[in-house]
FITOR-463222 format. One line per field, with one value per residue (C-alpha): chain; x, y, z; residue number from 1. Coordinates in Angstrom, 3 decimals. Each point is the difference from the previous one (the first is absolute). Example, Ala and Ser with C-alpha at 12.3 -4.5 7.8 and 13.67 -1.06 7.14 Angstrom:
residues 2
c: [A A] $
u: [12.300 1.370] $
v: [-4.500 3.440] $
w: [7.800 -0.660] $
k: [1 2] $
***
This chain:
residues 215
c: [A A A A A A A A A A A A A A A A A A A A A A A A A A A A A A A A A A A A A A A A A A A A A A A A A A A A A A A A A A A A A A A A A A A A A A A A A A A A A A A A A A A A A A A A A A A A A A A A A A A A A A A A A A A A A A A A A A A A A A A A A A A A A A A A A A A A A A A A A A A A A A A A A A A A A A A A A A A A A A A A A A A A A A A A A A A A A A A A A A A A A A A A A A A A A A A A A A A A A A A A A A A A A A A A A A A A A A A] $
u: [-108.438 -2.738 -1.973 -3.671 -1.692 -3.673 -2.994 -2.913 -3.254 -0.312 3.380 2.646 3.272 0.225 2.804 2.689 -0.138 3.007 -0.726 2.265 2.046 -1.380 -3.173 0.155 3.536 0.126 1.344 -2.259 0.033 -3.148 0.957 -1.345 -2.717 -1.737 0.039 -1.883 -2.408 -0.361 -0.457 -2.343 -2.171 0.179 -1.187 -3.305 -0.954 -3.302 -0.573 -3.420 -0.087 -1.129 -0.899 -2.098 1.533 -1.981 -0.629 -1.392 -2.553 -3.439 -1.160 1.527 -1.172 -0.867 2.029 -1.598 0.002 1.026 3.464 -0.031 -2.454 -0.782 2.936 0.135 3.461 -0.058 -0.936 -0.272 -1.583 -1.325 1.832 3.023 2.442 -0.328 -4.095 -1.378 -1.558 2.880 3.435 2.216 4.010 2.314 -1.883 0.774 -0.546 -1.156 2.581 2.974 2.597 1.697 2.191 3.108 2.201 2.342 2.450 -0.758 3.236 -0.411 -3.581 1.230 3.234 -2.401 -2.322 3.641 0.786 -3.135 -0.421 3.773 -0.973 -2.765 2.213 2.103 -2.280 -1.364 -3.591 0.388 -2.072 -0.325 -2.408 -0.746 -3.436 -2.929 -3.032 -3.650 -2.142 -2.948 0.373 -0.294 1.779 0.615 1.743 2.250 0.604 1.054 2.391 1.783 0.347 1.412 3.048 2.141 -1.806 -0.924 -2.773 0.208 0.622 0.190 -0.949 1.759 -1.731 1.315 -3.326 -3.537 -1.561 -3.595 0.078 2.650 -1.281 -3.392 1.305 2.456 -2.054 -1.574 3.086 1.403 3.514 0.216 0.470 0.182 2.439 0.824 4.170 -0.279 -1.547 2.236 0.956 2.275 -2.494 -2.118 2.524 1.151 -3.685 0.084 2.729 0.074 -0.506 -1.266 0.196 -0.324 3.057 -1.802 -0.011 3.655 1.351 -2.391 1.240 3.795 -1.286 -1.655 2.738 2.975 0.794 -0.225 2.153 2.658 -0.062 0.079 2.779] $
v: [208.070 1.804 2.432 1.540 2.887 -0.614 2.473 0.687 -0.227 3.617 -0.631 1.551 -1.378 -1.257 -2.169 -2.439 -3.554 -2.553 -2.920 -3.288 -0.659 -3.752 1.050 3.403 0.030 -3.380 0.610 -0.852 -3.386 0.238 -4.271 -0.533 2.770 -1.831 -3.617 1.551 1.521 -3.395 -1.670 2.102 0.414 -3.331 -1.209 2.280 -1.950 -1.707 -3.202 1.450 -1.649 -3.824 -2.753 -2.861 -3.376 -2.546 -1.847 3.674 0.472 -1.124 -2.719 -2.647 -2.743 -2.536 -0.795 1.985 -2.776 -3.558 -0.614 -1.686 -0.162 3.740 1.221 2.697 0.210 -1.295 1.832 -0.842 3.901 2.962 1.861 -1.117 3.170 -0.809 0.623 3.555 0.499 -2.380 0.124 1.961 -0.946 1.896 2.682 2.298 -1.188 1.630 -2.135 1.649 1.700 2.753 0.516 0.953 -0.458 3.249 -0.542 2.650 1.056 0.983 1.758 2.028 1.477 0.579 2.216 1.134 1.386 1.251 1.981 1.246 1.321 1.768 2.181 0.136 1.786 1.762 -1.465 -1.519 2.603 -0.163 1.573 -0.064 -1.067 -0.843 1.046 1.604 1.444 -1.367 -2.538 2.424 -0.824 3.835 0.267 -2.706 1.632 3.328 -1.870 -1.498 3.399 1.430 -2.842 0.010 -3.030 -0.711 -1.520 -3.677 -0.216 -3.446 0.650 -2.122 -0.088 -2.058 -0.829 -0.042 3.439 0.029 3.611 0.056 -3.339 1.401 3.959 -2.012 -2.794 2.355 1.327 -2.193 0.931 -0.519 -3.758 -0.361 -2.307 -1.752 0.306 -3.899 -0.489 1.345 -1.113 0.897 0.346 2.551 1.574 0.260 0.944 3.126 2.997 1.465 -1.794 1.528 -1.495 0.741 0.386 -3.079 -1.714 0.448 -1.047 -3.446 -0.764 0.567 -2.569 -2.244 -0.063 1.631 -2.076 -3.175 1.486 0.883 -3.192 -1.696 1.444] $
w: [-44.742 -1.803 1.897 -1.559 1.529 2.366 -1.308 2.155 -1.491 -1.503 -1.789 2.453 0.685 3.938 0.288 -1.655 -0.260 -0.710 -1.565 0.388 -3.293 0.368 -1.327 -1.744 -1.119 -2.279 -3.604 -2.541 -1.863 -3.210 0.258 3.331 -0.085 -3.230 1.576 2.904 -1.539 -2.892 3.475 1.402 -2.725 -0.953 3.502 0.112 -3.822 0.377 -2.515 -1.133 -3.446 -0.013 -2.180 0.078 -0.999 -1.892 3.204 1.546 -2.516 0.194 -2.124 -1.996 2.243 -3.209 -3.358 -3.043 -2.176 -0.016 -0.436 -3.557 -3.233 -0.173 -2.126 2.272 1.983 3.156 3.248 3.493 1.498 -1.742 2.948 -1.323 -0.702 -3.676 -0.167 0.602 3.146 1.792 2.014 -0.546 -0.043 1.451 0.697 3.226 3.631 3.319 1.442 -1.472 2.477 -1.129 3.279 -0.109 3.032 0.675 3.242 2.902 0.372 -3.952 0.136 3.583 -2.288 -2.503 2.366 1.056 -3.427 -0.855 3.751 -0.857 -3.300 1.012 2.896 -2.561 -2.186 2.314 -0.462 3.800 2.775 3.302 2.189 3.611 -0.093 -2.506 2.687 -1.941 2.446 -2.663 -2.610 -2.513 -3.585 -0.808 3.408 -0.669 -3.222 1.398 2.121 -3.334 -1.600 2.902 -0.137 -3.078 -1.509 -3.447 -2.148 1.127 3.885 2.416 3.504 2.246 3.708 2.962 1.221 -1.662 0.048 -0.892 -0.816 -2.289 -1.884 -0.430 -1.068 -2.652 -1.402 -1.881 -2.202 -2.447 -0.201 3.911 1.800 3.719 1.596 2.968 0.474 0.817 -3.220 -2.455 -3.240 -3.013 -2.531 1.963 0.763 -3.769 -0.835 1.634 -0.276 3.347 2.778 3.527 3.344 3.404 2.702 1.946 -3.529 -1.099 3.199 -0.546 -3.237 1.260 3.040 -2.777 -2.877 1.028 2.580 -1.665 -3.043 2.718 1.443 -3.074 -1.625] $
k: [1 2 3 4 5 6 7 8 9 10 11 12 13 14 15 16 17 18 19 20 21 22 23 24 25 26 27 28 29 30 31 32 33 34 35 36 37 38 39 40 41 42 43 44 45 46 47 48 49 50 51 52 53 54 55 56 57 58 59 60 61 62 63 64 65 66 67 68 69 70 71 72 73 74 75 76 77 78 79 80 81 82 83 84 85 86 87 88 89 90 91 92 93 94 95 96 97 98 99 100 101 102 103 104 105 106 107 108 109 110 111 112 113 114 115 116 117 118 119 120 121 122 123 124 125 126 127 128 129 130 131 132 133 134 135 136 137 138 139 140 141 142 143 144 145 146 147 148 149 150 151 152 153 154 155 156 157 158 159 160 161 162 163 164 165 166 167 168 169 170 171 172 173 174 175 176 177 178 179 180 181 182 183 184 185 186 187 188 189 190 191 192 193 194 195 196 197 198 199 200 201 202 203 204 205 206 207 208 209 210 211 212 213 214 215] $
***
């Protein structure tokens, strides 16, 4: 059972904290990991890109010529996908769905691996509390250099905390978290990742438990 050390907020060690092999003691599988993230990003693609058939585009209402005598070939539309100005075929859809369906027991020992790689690594801190008497960006970034963070840093929070979200929105190697929102490929973004006590002990509540049961 891994255990990872609780900081304070000015950096110094206060405690231990074990953490259930479930969840933070999963071997790595680089299979698993990339279908969760293919999935994930996959699922947030928006069909932007879209194309008008010929019976989309305006006009065309009356045959350009009659259908024999000119010695012209024959047409029934000028929006046909053949004339300039018309339909066009095969072209890309706002319809298209680029889902891709990932089993939950499969993204949760994804999360698994990633969280475990991250202790591993030591990249995974804990502190007691995340509380900013002001809302102030350079105070929350007085608080990072005071843990043993690096550039890029997730902070995971078990409830919303309108000071921290205002002092971090500001920095753009820092994202803000709720624990029952996690995902592998923010986790993966950033190298360290910090969370609260009350945080850790929801995302044991929120993942762990179903990987236990589950296995």
């Amino acid at each position: 059972m891994p255990s990872v050390s609780v900081y304070n907020q000015t950096g110094k060690e206060v405690g231990k904290m074990s953490l259930p092999d479930s969840l933070f003691g999963v071997a790595g599988n680089p299979v698993v990991v990339q279908q969760a993230v293919i999935a994930q990003q996959a699922n947030a693609r928006r069909s932007i890109a879209h194309t008008k058939t010929r019976g989309e585009v305006k006009g065309g209402g009356r045959k350009p010529w009659r259908q024999k005598g000119t010695g012209r070939a024959r047409h029934g539309s000028i929006r046909s996908p053949i004339w300039k100005g018309g339909g066009v075929t095969f072209g890309p859809r706002n319809t298209r769905n680029f889902h891709v369906k990932v089993n939950a027991k499969a993204r949760r020992k994804a999360l698994a691996m990633v969280l475990s790689e991250k202790v591993r690594n030591k990249h995974f801190i804990v502190v007691d509390q995340l509380a900013l008497d002001q809302p102030k960006t350079k105070r929350f970034v007085s608080v990072l250099k005071a843990l043993p963070t690096s550039k890029t840093t997730l902070t995971v929070l078990a409830e919303a905390n309108l000071s921290v979200l205002k002092a971090t929105r500001n920095l753009p190697h820092v994202e803000t978290i709720r624990a029952n929102s996690l995902n592998v490929l923010d986790v993966l973004r950033y190298e360290t990742l910090v969370a609260t006590k009350p945080a850790v002990e929801m995302m044991i509540k929120t993942y762990g438990a179903k990987n236990a049961a589950k296995k």
